[in-house]
C-alpha positions in Angstrom: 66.6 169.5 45.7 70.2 168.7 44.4 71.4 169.3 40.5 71.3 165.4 39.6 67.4 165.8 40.7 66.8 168.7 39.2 68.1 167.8 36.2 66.2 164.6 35.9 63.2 165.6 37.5 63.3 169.1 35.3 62.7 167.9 32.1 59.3 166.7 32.5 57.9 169.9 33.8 60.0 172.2 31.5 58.6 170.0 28.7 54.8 170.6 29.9 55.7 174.3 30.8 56.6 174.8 26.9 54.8 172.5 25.2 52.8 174.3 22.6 54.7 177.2 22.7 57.6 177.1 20.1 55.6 175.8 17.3 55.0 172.5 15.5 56.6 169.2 14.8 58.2 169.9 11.2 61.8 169.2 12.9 60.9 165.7 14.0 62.2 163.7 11.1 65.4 162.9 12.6 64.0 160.9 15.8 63.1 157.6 15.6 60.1 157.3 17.4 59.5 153.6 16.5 63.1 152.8 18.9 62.0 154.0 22.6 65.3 153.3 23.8 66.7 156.0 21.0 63.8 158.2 22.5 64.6 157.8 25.9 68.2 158.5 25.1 67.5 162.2 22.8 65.3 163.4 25.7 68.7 162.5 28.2 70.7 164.7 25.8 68.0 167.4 25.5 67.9 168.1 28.6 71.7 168.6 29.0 72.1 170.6 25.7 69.3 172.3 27.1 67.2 171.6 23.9 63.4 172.9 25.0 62.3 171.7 21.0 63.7 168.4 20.9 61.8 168.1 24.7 58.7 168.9 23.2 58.9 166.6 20.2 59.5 163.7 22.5 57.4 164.9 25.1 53.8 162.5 25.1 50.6 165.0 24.7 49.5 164.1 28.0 53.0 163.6 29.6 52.4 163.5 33.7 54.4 165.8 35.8 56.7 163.9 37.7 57.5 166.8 40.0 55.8 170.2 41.5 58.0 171.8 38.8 56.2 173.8 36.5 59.2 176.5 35.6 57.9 180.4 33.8 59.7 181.5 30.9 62.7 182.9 33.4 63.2 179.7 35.4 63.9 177.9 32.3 66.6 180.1 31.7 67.9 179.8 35.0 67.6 175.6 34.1 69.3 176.2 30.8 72.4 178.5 32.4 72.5 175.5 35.5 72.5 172.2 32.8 74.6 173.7 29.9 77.8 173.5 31.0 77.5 169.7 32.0 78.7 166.7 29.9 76.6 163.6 30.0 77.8 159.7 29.0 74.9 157.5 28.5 76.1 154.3 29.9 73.3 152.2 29.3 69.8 152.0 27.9 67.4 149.1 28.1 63.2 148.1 27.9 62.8 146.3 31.2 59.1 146.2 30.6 56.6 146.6 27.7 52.6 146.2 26.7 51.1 147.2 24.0 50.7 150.7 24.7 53.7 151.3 27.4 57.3 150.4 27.9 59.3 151.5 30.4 63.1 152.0 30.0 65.8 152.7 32.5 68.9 154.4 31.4 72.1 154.3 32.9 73.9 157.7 33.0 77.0 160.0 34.4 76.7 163.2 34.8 79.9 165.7 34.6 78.7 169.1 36.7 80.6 172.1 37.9 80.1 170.0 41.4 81.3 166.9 40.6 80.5 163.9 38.7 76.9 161.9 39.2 76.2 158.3 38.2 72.4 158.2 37.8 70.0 155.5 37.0 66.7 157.0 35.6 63.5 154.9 34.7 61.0 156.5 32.6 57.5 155.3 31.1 56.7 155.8 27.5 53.3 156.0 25.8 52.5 155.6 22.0 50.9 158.8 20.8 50.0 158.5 16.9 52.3 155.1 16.9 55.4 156.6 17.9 57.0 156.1 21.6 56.9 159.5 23.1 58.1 160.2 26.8 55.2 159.6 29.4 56.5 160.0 32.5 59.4 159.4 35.2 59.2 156.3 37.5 62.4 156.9 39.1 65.3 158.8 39.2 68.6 158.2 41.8 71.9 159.5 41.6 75.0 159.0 43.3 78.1 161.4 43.9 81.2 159.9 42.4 84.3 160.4 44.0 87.5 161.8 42.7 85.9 162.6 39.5 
């Protein structure tokens, strides 16, 4: 599986591998849960930062694994010590679908690695949990190698 992947496809499962495990939601007055474009774009920077608590404040209480992932306490360090030295630029944000009780939002990103820089275009599925937009689940995540960067 390559970094861009990982990365995207990571956050999910470290979210459900932690969730319940580093306490409650008192620190969740600075998200906006009523915007799911703003949610969509704190969980992109939480999982660069790494920032497991922010994951798990935006993380849905049923979120759905979007990969096999499901990382112990040491393989989220080993995530943490891969994603932390990347920068990420959120290019673009937007609902491309919405009900009631779902919207689904596709973010344009680039990713700065070690390895060389990553444009990805990510699609993720929110859910309302208690009225605020909380991250569901991953429809689809692509990246592409950028050259020269």
């Amino acid at each position: 599986m390559n970094r861009q992947r990982l990365l995207v496809l990571g956050g999910a499962a470290v979210t459900t591998a932690v969730a319940g495990c580093l306490g409650d939601d008192e620190d969740d007055g600075d998200v906006e849960f009523d915007d799911p474009e703003v949610v969509v774009e704190l969980w992109l920077e939480a999982l660069v930062d790494p920032d497991f608590d922010k994951m798990e404040v935006l993380a849905h209480e049923d979120i759905a694994r979007s990969s096999p992932l499901d990382l112990p306490h040491d393989e989220q360090r080993d995530y943490a010590g891969t994603v932390e030295s990347w920068e990420r630029t959120i290019r673009e944000v937007s609902i491309v679908d919405e009900d009631d009780e779902t919207v689904v939002v596709e973010a344009e990103v680039t990713d700065n690695a070690p390895s060389g820089a990553y444009m990805n275009s990510v699609t993720y599925v929110l859910r309302l949990e208690d009225g605020d937009w909380k991250m569901y689940d991953l429809v689809d995540g692509s990246g592409i190698e950028l050259e020269g960067e």
